[in-house]
Structures are given as structure tokens and as C-alpha cells.
N, C-alpha and C positions, 0 to 999 in steps of 0.2 A: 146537405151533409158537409163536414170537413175533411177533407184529404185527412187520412190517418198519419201519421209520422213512419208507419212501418211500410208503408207504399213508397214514400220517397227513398229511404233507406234500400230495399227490396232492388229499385231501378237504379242508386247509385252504384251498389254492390256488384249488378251485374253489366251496367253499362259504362260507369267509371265518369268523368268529368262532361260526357255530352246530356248530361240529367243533370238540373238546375233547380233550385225549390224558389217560387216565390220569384217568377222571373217575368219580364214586361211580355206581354203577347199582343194587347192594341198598338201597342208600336211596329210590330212587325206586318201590319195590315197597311193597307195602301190609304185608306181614312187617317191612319198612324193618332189616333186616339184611343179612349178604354184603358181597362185596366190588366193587372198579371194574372196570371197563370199557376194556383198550388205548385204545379210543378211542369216541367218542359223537357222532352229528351228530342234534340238532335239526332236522326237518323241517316245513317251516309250509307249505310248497302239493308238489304233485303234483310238479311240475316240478323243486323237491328231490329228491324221490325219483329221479325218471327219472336229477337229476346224479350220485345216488351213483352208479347202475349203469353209464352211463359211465364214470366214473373208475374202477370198479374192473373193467369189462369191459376196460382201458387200459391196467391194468399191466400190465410186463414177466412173462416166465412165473418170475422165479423169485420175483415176489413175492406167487403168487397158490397156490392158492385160496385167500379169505380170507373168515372164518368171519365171517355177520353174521347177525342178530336184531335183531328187531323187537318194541319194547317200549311195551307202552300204558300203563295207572296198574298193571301189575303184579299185579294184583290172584289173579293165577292163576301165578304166579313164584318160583322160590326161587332166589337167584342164591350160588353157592359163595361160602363166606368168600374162598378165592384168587380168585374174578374169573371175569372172562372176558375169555380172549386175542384178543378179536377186534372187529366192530365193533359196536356196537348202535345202533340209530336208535330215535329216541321221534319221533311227532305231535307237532306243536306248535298253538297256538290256531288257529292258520290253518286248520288242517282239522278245528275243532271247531263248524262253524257246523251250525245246524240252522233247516230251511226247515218250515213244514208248512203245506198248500194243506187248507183245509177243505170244500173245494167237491169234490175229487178226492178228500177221505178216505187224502193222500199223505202222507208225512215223507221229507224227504232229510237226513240228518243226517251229515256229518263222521266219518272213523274216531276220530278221537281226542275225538268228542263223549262226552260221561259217559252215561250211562243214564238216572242220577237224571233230568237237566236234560230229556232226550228223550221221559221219562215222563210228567214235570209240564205240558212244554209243549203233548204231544199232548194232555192233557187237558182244558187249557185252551181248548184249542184245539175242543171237545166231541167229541174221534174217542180209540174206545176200544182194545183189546187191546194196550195197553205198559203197562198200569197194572203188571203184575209186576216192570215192571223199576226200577223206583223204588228195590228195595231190594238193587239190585246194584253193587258199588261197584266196576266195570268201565266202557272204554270199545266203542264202538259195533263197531269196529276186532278187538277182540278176543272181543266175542259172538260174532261174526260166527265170526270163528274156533274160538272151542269151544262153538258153538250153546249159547250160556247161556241157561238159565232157571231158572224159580221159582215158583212160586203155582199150578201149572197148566197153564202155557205157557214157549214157548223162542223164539228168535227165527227158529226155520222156518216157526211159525206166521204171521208178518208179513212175512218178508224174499221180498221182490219179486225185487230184482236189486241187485249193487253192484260198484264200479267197482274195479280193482284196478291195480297197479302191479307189474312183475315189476324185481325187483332184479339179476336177473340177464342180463335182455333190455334193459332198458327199455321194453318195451311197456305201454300205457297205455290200458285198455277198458272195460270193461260187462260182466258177466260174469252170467247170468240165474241164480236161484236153484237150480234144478235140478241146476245144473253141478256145485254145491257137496257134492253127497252128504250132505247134515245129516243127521246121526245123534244121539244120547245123547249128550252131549258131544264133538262130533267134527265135521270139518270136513273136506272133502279138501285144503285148500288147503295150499301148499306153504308152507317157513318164507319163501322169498325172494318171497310172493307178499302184498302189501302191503294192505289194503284202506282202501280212501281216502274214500268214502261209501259208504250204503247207501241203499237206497230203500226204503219200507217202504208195505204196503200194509193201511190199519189200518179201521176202521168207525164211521159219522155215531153218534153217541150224547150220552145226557144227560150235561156239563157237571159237574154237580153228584156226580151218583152217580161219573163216572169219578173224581173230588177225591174222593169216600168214600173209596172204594175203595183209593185209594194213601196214604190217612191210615191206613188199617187195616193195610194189609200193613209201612208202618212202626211202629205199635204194636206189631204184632205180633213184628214182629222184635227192634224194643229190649226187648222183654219174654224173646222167647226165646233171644236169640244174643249170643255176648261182643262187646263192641270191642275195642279195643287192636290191637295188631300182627298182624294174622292174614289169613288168605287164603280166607276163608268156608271151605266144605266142603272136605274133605282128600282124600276118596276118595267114587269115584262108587257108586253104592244098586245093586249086584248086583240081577240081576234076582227079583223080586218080594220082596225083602225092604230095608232102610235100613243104611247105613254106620252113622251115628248110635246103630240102636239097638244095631246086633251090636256095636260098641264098648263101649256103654251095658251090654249084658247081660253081656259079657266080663269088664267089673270097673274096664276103661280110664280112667274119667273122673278126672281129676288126675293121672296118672302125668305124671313129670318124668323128660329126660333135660337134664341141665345145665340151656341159659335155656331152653330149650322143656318147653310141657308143654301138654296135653289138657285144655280146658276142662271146668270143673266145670258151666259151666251149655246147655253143646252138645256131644254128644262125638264132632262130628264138623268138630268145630275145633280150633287147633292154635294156640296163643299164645305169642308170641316178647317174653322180657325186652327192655327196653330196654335197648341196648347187646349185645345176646345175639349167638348164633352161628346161624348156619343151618347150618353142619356139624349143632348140636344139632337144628335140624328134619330135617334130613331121618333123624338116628339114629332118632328119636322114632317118624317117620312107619315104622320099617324095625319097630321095635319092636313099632308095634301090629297092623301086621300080621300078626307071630308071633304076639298074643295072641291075634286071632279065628282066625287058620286053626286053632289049638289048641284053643278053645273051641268052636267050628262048623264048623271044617271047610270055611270059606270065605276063595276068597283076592281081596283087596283089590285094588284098582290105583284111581292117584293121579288126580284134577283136574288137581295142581297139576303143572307142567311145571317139572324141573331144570334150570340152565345153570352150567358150569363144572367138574361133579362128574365124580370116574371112575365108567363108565359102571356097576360092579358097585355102586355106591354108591346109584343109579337105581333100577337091577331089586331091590336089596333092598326101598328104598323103594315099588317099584312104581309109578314114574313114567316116563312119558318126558323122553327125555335130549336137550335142545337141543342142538346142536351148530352149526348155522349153514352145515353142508354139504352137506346134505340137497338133491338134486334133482329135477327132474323126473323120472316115473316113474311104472309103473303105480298108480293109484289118487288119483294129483296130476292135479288138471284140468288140462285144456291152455287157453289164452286161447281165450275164446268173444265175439267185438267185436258189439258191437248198436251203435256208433255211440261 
């Protein structure tokens, strides 16, 4: 479909200059390739959110269903060089604040708070178990969503309860951890189901050692993992063996399709030229697939979540395909209000 003209209109009207038509969205992804976005609203409190979902619960029927997504620092995103015909919302500071009570051993931090900053401050603060997240270059918002972790832990091990916003109700709650289904990188939450804080229930500890610790885990990392344009891990560690290494042992490390190609010094990262294509990543990602189900006999499937792509372009790659239509349904939690 095409974004209609009276959806942009509808979200300007009500939102005023944080709604953007026709605005970059792969650049806002940590690959920092792909293309824009029909349209883009800036969301800085709750009650943004709640406007989109009136306004687009409001349109006429023949301007709707209208495809939207929810986009943090990207960091788990590959957005089509063509775009996406639809809406995308980003956090904005406003919902990046981060509380922590040292007496309760709590953190409330914002969907669109960082990890890094979430890490540092619980530490600081002497309360432990986020020291892993230091070196995740995600927001709080989207852990939540793909139960990210690292070092040993993920954030089912902390997450208490968090407060969500449905894009398609407007309903605005508390939703307890439980509800969530955290799994392996997995979440039940739906794509129109927003999360706006989280609450974290973390442990009294030494100060000092929690700062080791997340000084190590970033040594660690700059020592073992690329920078530049990339989206951490490509594909998730099949059970009892590593993506990384069946890569690693396949022969994978440096192959290049176009600007994309397979780090020489993680091979289970995936680094995008500057200026490049992400048509070229996700060829890449389709690519190495066939290498290990040939070599081992193991088949891959992606982290990283597609937006914009035909759908067989996806399942090559062995990702899921955003699409922004996605409903309620078995296995999407339904709102669970605790206040």
C-alpha cells in the first residue's frame, strides 16, 4: 500500500512538528543503512503514544489499516533500501529517564533509556545484576522486547514488570513480567504493543566490584567484537552449539556480498560499508546460511528483524519480517493493568 496523505496530515494536526513525512529511518539503525520511512513521529511521553493510536484508531476505513513500527536505537534492525510504506515511531528523551532507589534495590528506567547508561548507573548506585548490559548498544524498550542479554544473563533475570502502551487501543498499564513469555531472544509482546518503562528488580552489592565488572565486560568486548556499522550478533547460538563458531568453522569470516560482509574478527557479525546497501545485508545474511546448513547441517535463523523486505527475502535470510499488521492473537499477551 501507500501511506495515504490524510494519515500524515491526521498525525501532524495532532502532534505538531514531532511527525515528519518521508523522513531517513535506516540511518537511525545502528547498521545506519536502508531507506525512509512514509512517515515518522517522535514520541517523548506516554501520552504521545496514546495520540498516535487515537488518530489512527480515527481514520476513515479507507485509509486504514496502517502499517506502524516501533523503533528504538535500532540496534536489532535492518530497514529495506526501499523503506517502509508506513509509520514508524521512535522514544524520544522524554522516555529515557532512569530512576534507581538503592534502599529497594529497584530501577525504573524509560523504554528509550540505553542499557549502557542503565548499567553504569545501577552500579553506581551499589545494586548489581545489569553489569551485562553495559555492553549492549540497545534501548531498555527493545530488551525488553527481544529479552536481550550477554555475559551470562538477559533481562528476564531482572525484569520485574513494565508499563506498556497499545498502539492500537490506546490502552496504557503495567503489565507483570510473567505475562511476557521471555524466552531466548523472544518476547510475546505484540509489534503495536509499546513498552514505555520498565522496572527492574536488581541486588544490594559492592560498588566497587559492580564498576569492575562492567570495565571488564567492555575490555572485553573491544578486544573481541568489530565496530562500525553493525547490529551485534546476526543469528541466534542453536541449541548447544554458537552461531559464531559454525560460521567460524564453515570458512565464513570475510566473505563479502557487495558493501556487506562478515567480520574477520567475530563471525557472527555482519558490517555494512559506509554508504552501503542493506539489500547487501540481508543477501549476505541469506548467503551464510547456505554455508553452515552445508557444512553442519544446521539451519540458522536471524536476531536481527527485517522491515520493508519481500517476505521470501526474510525467510531466505531467516529472519522475521516486520510488517506493522501484526495483531492480537494467540500467543500476544493481552493487557494485564496492576495500576
Amino acid at each position: 500500500m501507500t501511506l495515504p496523505a490524510a494519515v500524515v496530515t491526521a498525525l501532524v494536526e495532532r502532534l505538531g512538528p514531532s511527525v515528519t513525512a518521508d523522513s531517513p529511518l535506516g540511518a537511525l539503525t545502528t547498521y545506519r543503512v536502508g531507506g525512509r520511512a512514509a512517515a515518522l513521529v517522535r514520541a517523548d511521553t506516554a501520552a504521545d503514544l496514546v495520540a498516535v493510536a487515537e488518530v489512527l484508531g480515527s481514520l476513515p476505513p479507507g485509509a486504514g489499516p496502517v502499517p506502524v513500527v516501533v523503533v528504538g536505537k535500532g540496534s536489532n534492525l535492518l530497514v529495506a533500501d526501499a523503506g517502509f510504506d508506513g509509520v514508524a515511531v521512535v522514544l524520544g528523551e522524554g522516555l529515557g529517564g532512569v530512576e534507581v532507589d538503592p534502599e529497594t534495590a529497584t530501577v525504573v528506567a524509560g523504554g528509550a533509556a540505553a542499557l549502557p547508561v542503565v548499567s553504569r548507573r545501577s552500579a553506581a548506585a551499589g545494586l548489581t545484576g545489569f553489569e551485562w548490559a553495559v555492553g549492549v548498544p540497545g534501548t531498555i524498550g527493545g530488551a525488553v522486547r527481544m529479552n536481550a542479554g550477554g555475559h551470562g544473563s538477559d533481562m528476564a533475570a531482572a525484569l520485574r514488570r513494565v508499563r506498556v502502551v497499545d498502539l492500537r487501543t490506546g490502552e496504557d498499564g503495567w503489565m507483570s513480567a510473567g505475562a511476557l513469555e521471555l524466552g531466548y531472544r523472544r518476547s510475546a509482546l505484540a509489534p503495536h504493543q509499546v513498552v514505555v518503562a520498565a522496572e527492574l528488580a536488581l541486588a544490594v552489592g559492592d560498588r566497587a566490584a559492580a564498576e569492575a565488572e562492567i570495565s571488564e565486560i567492555v575490555r572485553w568486548r573491544r578486544e573481541h567484537q568489530p565496530g562500525g556499522a553493525n547490529a551485534g550478533s546476526v543469528f541466534t547460538n542453536p541449541p548447544g552449539d554458537s552461531a559464531g563458531s559454525l560460521l567460524d568453522h564453515a570458512g565464513a569470516k570475510g566473505r563479502r556480498h557487495g558493501s556487506a560482509e562478515l567480520s574477520t574478527k567475530h563471525a557472527n557479525f555482519i558490517q555494512a560499508d559506509d554508504g552501503g546497501s542493506a539489500d547487501d545485508v540481508a543477501a549476505l545474511m541469506a548467503e551464510l546460511r547456505e554455508v553452515v546448513r552445508a557444512h553442519a547441517g544446521i539451519d540458522l535463523h536471524a536476531e536481527t528483524h527485517l522491515l520493508g523486505f519481500a517476505p521470501e527475502v526474510a525467510e531466505a535470510a531467516g529472519a522475521r519480517l516486520l510488517t506493522g499488521l501484526e495483531g492480537p492473537g494467540p500467543g500476544n499477551p493481552r493487557r494485564e493493568v496492576e495500576g
